[in-house]
N, C-alpha and C positions, 0 to 999 in steps of 0.2 A: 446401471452404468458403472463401470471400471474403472479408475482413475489410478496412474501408477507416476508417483511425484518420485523426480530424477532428484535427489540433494533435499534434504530436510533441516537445511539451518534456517537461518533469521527467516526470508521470505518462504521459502519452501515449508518450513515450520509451522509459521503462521497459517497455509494455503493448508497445509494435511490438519490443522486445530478446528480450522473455522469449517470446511466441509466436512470432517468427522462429527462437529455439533450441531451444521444443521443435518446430519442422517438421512441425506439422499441418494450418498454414492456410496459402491464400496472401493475401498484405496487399501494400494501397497504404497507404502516409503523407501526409498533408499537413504542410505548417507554414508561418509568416508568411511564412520568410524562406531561402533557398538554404543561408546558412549550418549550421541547423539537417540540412538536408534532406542537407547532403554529410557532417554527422554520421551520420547513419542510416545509410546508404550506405556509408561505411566499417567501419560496426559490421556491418551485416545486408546484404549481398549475395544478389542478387536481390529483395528487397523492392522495390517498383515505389514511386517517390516522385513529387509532384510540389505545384506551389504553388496550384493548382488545385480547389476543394474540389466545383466540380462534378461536373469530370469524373471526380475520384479515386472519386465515388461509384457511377457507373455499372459496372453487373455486382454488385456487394455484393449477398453475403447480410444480410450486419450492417455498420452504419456504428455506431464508436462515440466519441461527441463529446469530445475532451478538453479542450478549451478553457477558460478561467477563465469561470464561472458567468456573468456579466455580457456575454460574448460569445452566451452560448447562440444566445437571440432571431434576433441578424442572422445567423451562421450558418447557423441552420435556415432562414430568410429566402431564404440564398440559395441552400440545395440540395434543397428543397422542391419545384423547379418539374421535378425532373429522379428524385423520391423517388418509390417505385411501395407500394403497399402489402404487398408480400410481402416487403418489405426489414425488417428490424427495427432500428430507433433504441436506442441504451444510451447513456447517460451516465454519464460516472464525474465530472461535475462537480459538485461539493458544494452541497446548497441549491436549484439550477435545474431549474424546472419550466416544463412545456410542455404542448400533448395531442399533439404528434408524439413525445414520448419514449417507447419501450414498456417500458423496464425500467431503474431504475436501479442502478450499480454504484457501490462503494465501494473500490476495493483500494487497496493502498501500494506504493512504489518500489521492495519489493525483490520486485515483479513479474520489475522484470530478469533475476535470478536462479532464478525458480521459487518465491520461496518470499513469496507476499504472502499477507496476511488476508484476502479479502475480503468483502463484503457484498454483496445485492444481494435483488430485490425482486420477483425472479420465476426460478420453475425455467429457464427457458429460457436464462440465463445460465450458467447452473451449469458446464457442459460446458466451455464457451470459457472461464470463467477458472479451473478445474480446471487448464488447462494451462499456468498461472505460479502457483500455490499452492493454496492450500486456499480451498474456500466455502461460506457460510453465506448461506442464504437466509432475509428474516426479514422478518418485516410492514414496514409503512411508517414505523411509528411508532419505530421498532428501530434506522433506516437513520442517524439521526445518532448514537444512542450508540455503531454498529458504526463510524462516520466519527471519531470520538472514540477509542476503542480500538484499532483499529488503522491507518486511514488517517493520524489525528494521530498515534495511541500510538507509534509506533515514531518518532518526535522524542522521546516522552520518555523511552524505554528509551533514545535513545544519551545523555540528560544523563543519565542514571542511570551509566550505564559511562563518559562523562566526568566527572564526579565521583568516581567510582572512581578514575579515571586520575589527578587532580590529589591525591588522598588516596596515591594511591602512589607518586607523585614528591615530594609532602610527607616521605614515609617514607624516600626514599634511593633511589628505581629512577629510571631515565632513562626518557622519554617514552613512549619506545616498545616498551621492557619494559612498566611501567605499563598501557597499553592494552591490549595480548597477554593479559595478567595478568586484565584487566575482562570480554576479549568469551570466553577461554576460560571462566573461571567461570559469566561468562554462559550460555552453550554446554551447560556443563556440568552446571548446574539444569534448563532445559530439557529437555535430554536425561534426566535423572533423574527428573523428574514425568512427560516422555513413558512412559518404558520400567516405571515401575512401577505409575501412576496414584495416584501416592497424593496427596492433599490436602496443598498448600504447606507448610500447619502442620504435620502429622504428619512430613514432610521433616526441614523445622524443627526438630524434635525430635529426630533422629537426628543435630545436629550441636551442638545445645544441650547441653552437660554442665552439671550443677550446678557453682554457683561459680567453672565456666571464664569465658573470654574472649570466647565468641559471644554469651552473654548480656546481659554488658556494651554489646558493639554494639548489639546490637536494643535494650536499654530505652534507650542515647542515641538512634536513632532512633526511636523511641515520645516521650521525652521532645522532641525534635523536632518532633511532628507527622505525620511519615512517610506513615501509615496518610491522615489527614485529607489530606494536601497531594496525594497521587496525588490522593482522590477528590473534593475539591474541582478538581485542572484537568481531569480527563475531566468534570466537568460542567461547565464552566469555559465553552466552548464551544456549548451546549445555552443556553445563557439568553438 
């Protein structure tokens, strides 16, 4: 399989990093500017690059757009005259719509690594981004709450573990004790709700004692807001 990524910054980056490591497709890159492009190249070797978004498309099975929303239009504009219909269009750009798109995608940056959320809006993606995390396929009307939870959501998982971070250098750890301290914990809920299934609260419970010191935290963040302020900014973006 072919994969020819339209724009290789932040999200496009990530998407040509993490399918380059796990070594199941072969991909071309585009992007504005050389500089970005001799990034690539030093990260993903043999990845075929070039600045050229026509010719990058020629042979793809999948071209998929990464460009900022507002780009889409002239983009598809210009490699529309060279797009055959067997080819399939994905967008991972938030919001932009076309009738050249066939399916759109929602993942987050830690594609790089394997391990994004993503969303998208038809089985046929499912496969290709399986191979930098996990995917959920889910109607249309789904595609910005899943862009909210995890495309945005993982910005506000890391304020959550920087706030951690400045709450534990308030207490007496250096910076970077502090963080270690945020993203283990982190790590380590996760990994505890994966491995048991159990419901965040019922978790909760098993670290809640009467009278102790976790309870105290959760009612000042209850008395905080907590609860309200996550689900006010994941809809935050929807309105």
């Amino acid at each position: 399989m072919h994969i020819t990524v339209i724009g290789s910054g932040n999200m496009g980056g990530a998407l040509v990093r993490g399918w380059h490591k796990a070594g199941q497709v072969e991909i071309t890159a585009t992007a504005h500017t050389q500089a970005t492009l001799d990034r690539i190249s030093a990260d993903c070797p043999g990845v075929r690059v070039t600045t050229n978004n026509t010719e990058a498309v020629k042979g793809a099975d999948i071209v998929v757009l990464a460009v900022k929303p507002w780009l889409i239009d002239s983009v598809l504009e210009e490699i529309m005259p060279v797009l055959n219909a067997d080819q399939l269009v994905v967008s991972v750009a938030a919001n932009a719509k076309h009738p050249r798109i066939d399916v759109y995608a929602m993942p987050n940056i830690a594609a790089e690594f394997g391990e994004s959320m993503t969303f998208a809006n038809d089985e046929r993606a499912k496969e290709l981004f399986d191979q930098v995390g996990q995917t959920m396929i889910v109607p249309d009307h789904l595609m910005g709450a899943g862009m909210m939870m995890a495309g945005c959501g993982i910005a506000y998982v890391m304020r959550f573990i920087r706030a951690m971070q400045e709450g534990g250098v308030e207490m007496g750890f250096y910076p970077h004790q502090a963080k270690d301290i945020a993203m283990q914990t982190m790590m380590g809920a996760v990994t505890l709700l994966e491995e048991t299934g159990l419901h965040p609260e019922a978790a909760i419970d098993k670290v809640t004692t009467p009278g102790g010191v976790t309870i105290k935290g959760l009612n000042e963040l209850d008395h905080a807001g907590f609860n309200s302020a996550v689900i006010r900014c994941l809809k935050a973006g929807l309105k």
